[in-house]
PDB file of N, CA, C and O in Angstrom:
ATOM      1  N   UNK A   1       0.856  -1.185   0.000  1.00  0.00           N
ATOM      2  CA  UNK A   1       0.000   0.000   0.000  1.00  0.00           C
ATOM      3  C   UNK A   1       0.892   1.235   0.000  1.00  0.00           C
ATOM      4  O   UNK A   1       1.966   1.095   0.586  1.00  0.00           O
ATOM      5  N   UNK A   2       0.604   2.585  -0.630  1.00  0.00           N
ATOM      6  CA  UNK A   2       1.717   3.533  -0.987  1.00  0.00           C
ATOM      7  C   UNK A   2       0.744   4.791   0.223  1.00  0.00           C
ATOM      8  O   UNK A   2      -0.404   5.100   0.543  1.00  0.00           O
ATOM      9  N   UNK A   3       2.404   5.190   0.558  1.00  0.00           N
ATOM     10  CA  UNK A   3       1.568   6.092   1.786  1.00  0.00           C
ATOM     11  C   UNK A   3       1.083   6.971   1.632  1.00  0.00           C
ATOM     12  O   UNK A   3       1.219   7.869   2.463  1.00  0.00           O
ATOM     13  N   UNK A   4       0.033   7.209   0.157  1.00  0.00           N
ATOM     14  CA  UNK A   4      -1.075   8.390   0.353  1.00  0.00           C
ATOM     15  C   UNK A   4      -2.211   7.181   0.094  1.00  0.00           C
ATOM     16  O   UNK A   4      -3.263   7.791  -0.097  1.00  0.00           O
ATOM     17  N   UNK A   5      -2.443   5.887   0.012  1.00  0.00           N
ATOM     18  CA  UNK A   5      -3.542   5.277   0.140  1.00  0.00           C
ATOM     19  C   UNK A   5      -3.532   5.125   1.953  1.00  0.00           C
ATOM     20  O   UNK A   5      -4.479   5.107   2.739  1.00  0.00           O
ATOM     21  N   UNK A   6      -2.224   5.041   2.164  1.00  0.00           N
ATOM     22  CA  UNK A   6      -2.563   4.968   3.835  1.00  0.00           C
ATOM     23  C   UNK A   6      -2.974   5.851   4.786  1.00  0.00           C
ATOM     24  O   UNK A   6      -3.370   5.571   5.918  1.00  0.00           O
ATOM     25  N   UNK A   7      -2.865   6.968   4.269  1.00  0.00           N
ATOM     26  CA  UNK A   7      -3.546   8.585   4.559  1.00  0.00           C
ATOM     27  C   UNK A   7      -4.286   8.548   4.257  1.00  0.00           C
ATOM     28  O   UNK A   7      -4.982   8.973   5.179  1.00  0.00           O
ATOM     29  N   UNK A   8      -5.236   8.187   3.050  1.00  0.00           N
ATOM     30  CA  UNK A   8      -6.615   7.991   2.919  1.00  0.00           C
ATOM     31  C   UNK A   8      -7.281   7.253   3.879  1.00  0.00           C
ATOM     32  O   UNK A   8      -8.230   7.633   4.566  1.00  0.00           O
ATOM     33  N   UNK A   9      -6.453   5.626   3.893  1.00  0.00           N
ATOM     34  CA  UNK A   9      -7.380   4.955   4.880  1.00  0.00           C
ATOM     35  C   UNK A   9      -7.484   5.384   6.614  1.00  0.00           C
ATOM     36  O   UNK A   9      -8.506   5.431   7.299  1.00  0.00           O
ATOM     37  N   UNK A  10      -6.253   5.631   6.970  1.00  0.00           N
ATOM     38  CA  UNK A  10      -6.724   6.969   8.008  1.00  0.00           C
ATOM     39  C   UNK A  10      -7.489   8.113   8.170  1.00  0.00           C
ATOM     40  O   UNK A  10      -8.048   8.309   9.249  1.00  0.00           O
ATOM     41  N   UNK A  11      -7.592   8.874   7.276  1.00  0.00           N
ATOM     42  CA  UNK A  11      -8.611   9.714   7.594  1.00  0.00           C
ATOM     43  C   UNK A  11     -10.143   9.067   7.535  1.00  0.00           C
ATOM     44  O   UNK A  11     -11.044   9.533   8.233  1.00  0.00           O
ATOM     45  N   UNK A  12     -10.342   7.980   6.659  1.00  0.00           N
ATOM     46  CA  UNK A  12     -11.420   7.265   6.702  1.00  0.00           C
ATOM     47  C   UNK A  12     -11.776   6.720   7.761  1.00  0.00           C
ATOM     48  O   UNK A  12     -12.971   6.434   7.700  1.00  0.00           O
ATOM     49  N   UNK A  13     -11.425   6.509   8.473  1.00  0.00           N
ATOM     50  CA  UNK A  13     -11.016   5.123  10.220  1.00  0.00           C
ATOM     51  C   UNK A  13     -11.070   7.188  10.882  1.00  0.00           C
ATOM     52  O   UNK A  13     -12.177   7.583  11.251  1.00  0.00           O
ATOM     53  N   UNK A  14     -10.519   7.659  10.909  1.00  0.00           N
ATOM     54  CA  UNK A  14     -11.170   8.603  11.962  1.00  0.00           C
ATOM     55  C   UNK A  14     -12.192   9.241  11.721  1.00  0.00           C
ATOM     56  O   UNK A  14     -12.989   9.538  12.610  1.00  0.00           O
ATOM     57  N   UNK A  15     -12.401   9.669  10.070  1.00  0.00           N
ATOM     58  CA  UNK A  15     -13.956  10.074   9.792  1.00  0.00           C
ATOM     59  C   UNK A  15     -14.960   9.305  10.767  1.00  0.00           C
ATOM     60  O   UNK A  15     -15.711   9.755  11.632  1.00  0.00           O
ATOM     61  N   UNK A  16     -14.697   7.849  10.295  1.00  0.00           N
ATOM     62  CA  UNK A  16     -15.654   7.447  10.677  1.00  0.00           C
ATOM     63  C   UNK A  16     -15.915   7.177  12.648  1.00  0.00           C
ATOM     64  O   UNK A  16     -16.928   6.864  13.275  1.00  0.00           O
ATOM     65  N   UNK A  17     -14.387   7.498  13.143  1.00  0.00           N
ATOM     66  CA  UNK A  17     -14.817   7.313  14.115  1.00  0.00           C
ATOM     67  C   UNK A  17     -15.127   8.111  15.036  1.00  0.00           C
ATOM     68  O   UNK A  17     -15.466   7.804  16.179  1.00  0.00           O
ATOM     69  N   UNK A  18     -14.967   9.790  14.319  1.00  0.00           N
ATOM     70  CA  UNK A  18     -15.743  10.929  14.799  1.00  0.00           C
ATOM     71  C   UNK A  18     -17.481  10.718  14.645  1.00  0.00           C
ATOM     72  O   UNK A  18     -18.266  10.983  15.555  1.00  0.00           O
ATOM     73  N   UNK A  19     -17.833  10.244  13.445  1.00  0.00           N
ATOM     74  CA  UNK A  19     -18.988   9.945  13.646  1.00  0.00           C
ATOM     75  C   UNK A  19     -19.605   8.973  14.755  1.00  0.00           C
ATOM     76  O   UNK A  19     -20.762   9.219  15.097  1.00  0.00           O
ATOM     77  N   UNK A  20     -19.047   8.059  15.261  1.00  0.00           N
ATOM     78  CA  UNK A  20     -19.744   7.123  16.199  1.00  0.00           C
ATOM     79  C   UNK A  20     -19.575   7.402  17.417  1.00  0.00           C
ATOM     80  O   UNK A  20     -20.188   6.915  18.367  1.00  0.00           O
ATOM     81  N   UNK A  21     -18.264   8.646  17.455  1.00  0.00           N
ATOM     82  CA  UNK A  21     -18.331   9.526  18.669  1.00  0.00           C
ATOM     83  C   UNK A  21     -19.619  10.448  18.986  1.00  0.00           C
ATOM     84  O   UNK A  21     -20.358  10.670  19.945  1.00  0.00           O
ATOM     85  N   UNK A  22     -19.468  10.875  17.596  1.00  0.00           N
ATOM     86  CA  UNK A  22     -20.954  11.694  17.867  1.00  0.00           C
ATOM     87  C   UNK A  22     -22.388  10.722  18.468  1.00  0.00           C
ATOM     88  O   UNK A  22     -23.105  11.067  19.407  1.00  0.00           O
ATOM     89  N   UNK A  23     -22.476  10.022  18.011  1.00  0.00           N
ATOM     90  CA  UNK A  23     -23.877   8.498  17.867  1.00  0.00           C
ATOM     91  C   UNK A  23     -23.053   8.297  19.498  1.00  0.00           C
ATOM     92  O   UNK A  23     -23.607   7.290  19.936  1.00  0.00           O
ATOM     93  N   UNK A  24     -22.148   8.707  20.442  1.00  0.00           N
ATOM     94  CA  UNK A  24     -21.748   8.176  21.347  1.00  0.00           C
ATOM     95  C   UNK A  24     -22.502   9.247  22.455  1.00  0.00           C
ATOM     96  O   UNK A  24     -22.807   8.918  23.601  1.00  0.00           O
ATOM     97  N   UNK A  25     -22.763  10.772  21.784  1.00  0.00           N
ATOM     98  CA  UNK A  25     -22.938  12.059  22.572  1.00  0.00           C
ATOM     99  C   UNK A  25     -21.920  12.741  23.314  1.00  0.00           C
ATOM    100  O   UNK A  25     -22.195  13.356  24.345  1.00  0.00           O
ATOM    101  N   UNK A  26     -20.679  12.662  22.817  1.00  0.00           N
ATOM    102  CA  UNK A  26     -19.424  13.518  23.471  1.00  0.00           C
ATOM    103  C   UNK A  26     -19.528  14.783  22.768  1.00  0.00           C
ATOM    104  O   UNK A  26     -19.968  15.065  21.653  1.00  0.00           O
ATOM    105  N   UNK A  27     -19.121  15.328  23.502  1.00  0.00           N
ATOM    106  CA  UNK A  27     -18.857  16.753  23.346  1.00  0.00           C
ATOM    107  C   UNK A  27     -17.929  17.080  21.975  1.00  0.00           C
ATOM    108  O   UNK A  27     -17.077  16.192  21.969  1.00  0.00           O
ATOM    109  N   UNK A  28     -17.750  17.815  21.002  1.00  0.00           N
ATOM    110  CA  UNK A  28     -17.483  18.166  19.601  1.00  0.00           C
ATOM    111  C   UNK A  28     -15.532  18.709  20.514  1.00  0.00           C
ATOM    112  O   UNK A  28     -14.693  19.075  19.691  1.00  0.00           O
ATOM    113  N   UNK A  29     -15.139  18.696  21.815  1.00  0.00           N
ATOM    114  CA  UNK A  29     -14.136  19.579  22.050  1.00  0.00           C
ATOM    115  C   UNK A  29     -13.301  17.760  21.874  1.00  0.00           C
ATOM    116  O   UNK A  29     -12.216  17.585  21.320  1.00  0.00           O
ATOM    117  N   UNK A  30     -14.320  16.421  22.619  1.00  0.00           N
ATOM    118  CA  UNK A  30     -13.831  15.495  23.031  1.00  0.00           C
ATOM    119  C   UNK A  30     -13.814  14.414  21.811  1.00  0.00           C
ATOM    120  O   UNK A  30     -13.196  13.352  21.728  1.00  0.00           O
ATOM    121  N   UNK A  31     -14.803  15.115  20.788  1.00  0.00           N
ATOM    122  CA  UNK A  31     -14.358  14.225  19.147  1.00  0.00           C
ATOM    123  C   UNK A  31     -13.174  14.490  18.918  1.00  0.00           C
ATOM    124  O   UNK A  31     -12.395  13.605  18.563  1.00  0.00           O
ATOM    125  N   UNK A  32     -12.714  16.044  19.108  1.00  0.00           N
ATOM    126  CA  UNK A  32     -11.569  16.662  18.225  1.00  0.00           C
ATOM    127  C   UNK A  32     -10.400  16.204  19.269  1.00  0.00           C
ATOM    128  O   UNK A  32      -9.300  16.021  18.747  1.00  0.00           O
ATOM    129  N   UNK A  33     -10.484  16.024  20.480  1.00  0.00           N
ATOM    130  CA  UNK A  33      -9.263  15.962  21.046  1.00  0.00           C
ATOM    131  C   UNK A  33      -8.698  13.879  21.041  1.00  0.00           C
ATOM    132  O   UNK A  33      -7.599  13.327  20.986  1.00  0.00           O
ATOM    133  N   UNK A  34     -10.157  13.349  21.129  1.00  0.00           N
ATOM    134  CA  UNK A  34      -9.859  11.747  20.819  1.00  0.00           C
ATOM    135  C   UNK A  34      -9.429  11.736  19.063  1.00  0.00           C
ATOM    136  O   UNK A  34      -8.744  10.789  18.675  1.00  0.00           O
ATOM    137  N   UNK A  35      -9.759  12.562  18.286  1.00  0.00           N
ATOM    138  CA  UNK A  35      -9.570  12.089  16.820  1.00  0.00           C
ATOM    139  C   UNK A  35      -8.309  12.876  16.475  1.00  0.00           C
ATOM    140  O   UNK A  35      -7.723  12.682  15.409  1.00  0.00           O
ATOM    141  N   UNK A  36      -7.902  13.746  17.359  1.00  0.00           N
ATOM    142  CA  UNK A  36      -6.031  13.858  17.105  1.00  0.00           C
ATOM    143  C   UNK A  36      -5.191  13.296  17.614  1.00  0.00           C
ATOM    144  O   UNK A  36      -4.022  13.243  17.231  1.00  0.00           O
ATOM    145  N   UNK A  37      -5.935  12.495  19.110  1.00  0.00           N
ATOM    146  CA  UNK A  37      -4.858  11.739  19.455  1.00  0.00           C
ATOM    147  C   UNK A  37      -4.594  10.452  18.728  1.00  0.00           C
ATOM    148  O   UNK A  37      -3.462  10.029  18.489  1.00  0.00           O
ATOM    149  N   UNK A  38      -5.744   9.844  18.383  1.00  0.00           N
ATOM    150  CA  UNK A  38      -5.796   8.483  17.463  1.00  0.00           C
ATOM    151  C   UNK A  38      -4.624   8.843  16.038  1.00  0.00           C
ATOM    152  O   UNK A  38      -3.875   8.032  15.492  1.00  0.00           O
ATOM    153  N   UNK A  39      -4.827  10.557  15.665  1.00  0.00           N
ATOM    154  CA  UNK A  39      -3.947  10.630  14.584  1.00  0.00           C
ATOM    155  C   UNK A  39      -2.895  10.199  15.135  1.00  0.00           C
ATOM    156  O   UNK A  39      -2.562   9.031  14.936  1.00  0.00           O
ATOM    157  N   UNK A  40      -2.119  11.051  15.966  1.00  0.00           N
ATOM    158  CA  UNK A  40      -1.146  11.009  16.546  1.00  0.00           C
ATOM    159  C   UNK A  40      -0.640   9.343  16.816  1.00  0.00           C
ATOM    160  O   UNK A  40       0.494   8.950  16.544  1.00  0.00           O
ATOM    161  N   UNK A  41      -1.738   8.465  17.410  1.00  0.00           N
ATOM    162  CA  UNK A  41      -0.870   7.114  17.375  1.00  0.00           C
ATOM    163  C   UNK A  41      -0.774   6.342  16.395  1.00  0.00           C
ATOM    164  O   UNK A  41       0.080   5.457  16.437  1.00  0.00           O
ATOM    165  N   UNK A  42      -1.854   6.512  14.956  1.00  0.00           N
ATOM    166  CA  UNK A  42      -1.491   5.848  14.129  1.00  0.00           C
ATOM    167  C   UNK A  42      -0.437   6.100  13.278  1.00  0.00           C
ATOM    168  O   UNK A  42       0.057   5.331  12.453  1.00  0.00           O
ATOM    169  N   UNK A  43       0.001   7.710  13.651  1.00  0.00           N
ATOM    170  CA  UNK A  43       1.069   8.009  12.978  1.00  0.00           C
ATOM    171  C   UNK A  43       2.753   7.700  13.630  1.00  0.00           C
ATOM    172  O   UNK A  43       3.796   7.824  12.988  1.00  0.00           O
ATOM    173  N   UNK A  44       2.612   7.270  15.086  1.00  0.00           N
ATOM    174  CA  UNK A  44       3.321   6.804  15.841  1.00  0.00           C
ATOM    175  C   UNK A  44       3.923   5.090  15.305  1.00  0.00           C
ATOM    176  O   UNK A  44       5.070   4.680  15.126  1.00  0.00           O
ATOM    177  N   UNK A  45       2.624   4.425  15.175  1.00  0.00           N
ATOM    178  CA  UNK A  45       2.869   3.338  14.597  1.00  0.00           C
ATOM    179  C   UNK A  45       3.409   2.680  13.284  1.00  0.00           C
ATOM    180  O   UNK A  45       3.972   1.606  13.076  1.00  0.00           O
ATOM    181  N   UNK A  46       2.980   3.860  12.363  1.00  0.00           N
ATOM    182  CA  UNK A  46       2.724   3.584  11.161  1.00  0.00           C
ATOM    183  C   UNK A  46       2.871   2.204  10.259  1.00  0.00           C
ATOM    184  O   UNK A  46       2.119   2.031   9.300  1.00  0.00           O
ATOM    185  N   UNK A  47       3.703   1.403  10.555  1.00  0.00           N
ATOM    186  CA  UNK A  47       3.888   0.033   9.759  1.00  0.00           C
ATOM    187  C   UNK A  47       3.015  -0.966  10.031  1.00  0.00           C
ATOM    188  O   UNK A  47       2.408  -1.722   9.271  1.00  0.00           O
ATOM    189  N   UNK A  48       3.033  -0.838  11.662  1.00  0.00           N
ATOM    190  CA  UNK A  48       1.775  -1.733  12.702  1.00  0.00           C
ATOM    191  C   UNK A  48       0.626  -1.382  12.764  1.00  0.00           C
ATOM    192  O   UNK A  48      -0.089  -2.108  13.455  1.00  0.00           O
ATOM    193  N   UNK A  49       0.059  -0.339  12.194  1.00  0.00           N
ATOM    194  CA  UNK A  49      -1.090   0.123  12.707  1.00  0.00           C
ATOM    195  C   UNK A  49      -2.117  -1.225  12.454  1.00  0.00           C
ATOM    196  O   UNK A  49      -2.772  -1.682  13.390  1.00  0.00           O
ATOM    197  N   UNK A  50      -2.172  -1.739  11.235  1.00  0.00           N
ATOM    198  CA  UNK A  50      -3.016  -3.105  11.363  1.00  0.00           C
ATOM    199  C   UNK A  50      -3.216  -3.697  12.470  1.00  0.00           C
ATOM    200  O   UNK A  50      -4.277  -4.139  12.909  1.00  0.00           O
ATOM    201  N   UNK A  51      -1.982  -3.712  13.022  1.00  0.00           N
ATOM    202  CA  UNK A  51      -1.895  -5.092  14.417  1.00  0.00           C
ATOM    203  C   UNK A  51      -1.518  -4.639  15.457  1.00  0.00           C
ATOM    204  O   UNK A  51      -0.663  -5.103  16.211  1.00  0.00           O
ATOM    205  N   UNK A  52      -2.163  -3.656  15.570  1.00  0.00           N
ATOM    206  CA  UNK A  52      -1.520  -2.966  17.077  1.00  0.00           C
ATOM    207  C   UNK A  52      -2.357  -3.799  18.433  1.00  0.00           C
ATOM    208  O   UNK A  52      -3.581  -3.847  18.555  1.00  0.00           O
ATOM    209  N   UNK A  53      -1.376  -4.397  19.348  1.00  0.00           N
ATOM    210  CA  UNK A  53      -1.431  -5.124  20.161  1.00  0.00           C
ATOM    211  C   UNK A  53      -1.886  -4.321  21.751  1.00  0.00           C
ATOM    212  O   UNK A  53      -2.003  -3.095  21.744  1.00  0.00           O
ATOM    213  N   UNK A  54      -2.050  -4.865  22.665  1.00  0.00           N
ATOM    214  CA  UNK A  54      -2.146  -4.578  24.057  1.00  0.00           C
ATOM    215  C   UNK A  54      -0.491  -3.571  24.409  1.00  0.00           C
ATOM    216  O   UNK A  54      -0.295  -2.383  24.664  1.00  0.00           O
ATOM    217  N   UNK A  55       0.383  -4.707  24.262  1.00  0.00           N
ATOM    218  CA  UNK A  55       2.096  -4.635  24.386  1.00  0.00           C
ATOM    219  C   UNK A  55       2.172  -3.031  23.856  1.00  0.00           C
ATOM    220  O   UNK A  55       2.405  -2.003  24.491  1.00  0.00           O
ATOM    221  N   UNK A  56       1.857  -3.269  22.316  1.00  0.00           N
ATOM    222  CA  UNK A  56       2.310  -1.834  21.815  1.00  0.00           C
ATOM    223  C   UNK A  56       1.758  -0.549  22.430  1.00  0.00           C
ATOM    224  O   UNK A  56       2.555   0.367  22.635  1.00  0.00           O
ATOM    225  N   UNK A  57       0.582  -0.408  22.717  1.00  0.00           N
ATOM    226  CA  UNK A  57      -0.198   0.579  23.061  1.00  0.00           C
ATOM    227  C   UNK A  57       0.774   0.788  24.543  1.00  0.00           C
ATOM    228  O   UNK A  57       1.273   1.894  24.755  1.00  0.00           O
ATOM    229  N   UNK A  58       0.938  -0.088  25.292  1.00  0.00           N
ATOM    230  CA  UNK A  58       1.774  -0.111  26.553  1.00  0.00           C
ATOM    231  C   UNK A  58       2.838   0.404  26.214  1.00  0.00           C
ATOM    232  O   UNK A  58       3.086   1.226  27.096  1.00  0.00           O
ATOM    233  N   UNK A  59       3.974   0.433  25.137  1.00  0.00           N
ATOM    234  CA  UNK A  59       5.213   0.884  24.860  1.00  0.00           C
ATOM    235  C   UNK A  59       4.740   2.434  24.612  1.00  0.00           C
ATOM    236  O   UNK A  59       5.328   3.269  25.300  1.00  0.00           O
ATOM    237  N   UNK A  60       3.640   2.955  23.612  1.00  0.00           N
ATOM    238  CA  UNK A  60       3.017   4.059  23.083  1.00  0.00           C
ATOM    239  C   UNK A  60       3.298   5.142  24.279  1.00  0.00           C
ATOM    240  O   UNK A  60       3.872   6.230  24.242  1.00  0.00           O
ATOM    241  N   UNK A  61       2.621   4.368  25.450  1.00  0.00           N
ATOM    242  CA  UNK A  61       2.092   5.073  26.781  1.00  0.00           C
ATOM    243  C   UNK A  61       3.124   5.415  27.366  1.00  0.00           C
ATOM    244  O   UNK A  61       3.200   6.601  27.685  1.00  0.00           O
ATOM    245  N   UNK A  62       4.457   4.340  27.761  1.00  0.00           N
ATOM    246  CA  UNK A  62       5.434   4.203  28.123  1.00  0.00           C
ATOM    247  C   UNK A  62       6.609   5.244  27.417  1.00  0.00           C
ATOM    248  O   UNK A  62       7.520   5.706  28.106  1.00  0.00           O
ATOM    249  N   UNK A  63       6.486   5.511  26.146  1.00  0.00           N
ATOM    250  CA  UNK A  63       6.920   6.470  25.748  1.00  0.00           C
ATOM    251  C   UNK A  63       6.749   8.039  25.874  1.00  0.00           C
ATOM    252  O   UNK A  63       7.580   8.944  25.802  1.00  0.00           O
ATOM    253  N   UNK A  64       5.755   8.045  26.027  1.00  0.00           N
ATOM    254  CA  UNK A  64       4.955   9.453  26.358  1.00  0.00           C
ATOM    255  C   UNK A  64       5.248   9.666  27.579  1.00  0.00           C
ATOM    256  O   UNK A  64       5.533  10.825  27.882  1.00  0.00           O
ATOM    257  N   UNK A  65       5.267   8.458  28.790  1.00  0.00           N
ATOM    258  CA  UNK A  65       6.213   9.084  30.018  1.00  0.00           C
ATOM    259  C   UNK A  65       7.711   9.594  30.180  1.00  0.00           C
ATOM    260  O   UNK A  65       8.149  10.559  30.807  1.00  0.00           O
ATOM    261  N   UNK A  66       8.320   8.684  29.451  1.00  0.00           N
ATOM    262  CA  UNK A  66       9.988   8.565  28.951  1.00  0.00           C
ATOM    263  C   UNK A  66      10.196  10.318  28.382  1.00  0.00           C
ATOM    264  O   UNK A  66      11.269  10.919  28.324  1.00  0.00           O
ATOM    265  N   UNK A  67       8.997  10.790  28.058  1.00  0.00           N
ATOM    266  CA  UNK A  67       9.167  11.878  26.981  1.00  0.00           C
ATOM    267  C   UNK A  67       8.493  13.445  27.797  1.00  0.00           C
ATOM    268  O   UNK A  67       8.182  14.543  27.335  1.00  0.00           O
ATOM    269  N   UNK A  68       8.473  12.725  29.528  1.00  0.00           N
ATOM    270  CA  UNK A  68       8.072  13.938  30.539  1.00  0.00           C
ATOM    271  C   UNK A  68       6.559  14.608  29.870  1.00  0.00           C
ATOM    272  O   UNK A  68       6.455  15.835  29.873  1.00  0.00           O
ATOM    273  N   UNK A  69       5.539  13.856  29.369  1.00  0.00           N
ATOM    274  CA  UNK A  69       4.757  14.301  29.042  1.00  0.00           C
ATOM    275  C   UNK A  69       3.742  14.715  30.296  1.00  0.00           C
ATOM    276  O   UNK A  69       4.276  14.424  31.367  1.00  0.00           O
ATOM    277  N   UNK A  70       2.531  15.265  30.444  1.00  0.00           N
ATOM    278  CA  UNK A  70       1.630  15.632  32.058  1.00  0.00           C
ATOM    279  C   UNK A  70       1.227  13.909  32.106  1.00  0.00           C
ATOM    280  O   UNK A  70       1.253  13.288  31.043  1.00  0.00           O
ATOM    281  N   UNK A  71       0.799  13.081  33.606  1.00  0.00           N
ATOM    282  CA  UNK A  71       0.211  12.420  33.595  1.00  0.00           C
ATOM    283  C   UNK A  71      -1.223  12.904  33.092  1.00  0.00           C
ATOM    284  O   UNK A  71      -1.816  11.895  32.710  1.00  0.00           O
ATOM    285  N   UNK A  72      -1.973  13.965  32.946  1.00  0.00           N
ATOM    286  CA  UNK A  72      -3.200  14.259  32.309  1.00  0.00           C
ATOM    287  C   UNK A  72      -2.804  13.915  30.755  1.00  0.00           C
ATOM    288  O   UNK A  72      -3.531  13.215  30.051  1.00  0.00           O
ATOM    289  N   UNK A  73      -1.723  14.413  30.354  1.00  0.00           N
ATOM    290  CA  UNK A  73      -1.934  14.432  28.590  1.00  0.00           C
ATOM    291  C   UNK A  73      -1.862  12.475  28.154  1.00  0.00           C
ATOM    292  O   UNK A  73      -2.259  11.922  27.128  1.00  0.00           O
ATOM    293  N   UNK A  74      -1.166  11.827  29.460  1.00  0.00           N
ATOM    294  CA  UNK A  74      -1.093  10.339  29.152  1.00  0.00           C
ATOM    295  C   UNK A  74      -2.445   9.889  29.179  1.00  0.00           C
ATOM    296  O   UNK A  74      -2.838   9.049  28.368  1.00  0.00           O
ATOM    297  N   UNK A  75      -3.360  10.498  30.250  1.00  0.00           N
ATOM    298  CA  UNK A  75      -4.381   9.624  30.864  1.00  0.00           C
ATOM    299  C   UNK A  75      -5.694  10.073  29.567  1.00  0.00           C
ATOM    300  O   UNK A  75      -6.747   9.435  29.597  1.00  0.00           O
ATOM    301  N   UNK A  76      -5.504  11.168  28.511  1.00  0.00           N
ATOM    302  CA  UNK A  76      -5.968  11.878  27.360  1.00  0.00           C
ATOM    303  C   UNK A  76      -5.839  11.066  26.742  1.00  0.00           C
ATOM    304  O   UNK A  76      -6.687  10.813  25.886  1.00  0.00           O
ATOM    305  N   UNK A  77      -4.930  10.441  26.873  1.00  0.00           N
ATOM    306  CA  UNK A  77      -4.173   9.535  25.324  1.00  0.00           C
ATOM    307  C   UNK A  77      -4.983   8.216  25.452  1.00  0.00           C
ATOM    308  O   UNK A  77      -5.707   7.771  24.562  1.00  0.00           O
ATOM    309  N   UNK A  78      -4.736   7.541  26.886  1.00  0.00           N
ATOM    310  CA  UNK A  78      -5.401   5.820  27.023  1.00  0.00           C
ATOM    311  C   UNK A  78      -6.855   6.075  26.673  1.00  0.00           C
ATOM    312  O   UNK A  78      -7.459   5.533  25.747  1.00  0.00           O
ATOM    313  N   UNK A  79      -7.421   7.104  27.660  1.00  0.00           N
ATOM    314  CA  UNK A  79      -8.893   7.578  27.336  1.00  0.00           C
ATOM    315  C   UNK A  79      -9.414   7.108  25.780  1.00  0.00           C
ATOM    316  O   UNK A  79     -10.174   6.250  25.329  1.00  0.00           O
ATOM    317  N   UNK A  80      -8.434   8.328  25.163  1.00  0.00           N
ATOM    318  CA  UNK A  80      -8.898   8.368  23.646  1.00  0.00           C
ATOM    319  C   UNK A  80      -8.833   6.839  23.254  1.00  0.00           C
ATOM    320  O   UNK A  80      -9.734   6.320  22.596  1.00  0.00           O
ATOM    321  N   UNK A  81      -7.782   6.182  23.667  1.00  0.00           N
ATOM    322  CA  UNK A  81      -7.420   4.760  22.913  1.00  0.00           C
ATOM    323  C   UNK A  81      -8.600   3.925  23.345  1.00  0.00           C
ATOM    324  O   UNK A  81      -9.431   3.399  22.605  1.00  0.00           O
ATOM    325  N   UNK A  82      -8.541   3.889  24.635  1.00  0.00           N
ATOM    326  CA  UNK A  82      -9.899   2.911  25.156  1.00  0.00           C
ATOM    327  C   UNK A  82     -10.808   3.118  24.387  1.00  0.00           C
ATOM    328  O   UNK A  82     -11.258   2.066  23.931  1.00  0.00           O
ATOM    329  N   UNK A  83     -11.642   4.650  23.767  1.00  0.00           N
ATOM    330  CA  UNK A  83     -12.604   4.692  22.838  1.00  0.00           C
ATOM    331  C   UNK A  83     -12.307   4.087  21.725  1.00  0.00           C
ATOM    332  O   UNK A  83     -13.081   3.424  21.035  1.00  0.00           O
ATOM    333  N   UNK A  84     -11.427   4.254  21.571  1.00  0.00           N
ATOM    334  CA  UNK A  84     -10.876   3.821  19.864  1.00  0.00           C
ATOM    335  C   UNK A  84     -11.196   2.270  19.539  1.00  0.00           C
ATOM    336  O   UNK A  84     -11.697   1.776  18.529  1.00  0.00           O
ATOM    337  N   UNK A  85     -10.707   1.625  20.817  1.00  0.00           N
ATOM    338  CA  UNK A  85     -10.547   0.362  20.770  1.00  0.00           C
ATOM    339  C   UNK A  85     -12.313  -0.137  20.763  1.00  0.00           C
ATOM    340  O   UNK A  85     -12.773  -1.132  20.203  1.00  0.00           O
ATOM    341  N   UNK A  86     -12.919   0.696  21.408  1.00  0.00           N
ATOM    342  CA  UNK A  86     -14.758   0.134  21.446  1.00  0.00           C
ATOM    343  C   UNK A  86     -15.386   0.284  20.342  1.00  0.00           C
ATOM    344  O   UNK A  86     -16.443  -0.260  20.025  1.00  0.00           O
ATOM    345  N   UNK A  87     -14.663   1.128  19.642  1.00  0.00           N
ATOM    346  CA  UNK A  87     -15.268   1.574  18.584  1.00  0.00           C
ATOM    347  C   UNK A  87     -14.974   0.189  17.266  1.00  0.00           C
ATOM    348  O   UNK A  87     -15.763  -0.356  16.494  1.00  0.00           O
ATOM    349  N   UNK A  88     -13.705   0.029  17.462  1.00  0.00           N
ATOM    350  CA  UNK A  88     -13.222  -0.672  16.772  1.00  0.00           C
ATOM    351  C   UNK A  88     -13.888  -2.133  16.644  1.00  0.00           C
ATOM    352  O   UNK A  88     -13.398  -2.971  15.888  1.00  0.00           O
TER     353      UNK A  88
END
């Protein structure tokens, strides 16, 4: 796959998963802040994103501490992922 079909299929996978946020009733501040962080990890991943595991998401997280991020901007991040993952 050439990486502007994979930019397509990303923005498609968050299109759609702003929409089921909405069908979820979050707030339009908490679509936009879960659907940049999801950017943010699929762009973290990029080769894995297919098969992203328990493990990886744990390294993801683990990095973002390594990287002095707020425990709020981490606990933003699992948040968003936990949705991601229900959605999924």
């Amino acid at each position: 796959m050439t990486s502007k079909e994979e930019i397509l299929d990303n923005k498609q996978i968050l299109h759609s998963f702003a929409k089921w946020l909405m069908g979820q009733n979050k707030s339009d501040g908490t679509i936009k802040t879960y659907v940049g962080v999801i950017s943010q990890l699929l762009q973290w991943f990029k080769d894995e994103a297919e098969e992203i595991e328990k493990s990886h998401v744990q390294t993801y997280l683990d990095d973002m501490e390594q990287s002095n991020k707020s425990g709020g901007t981490i606990e933003k991040h699992y948040s968003a992922i936990t949705m991601f993952s229900r959605f999924l």
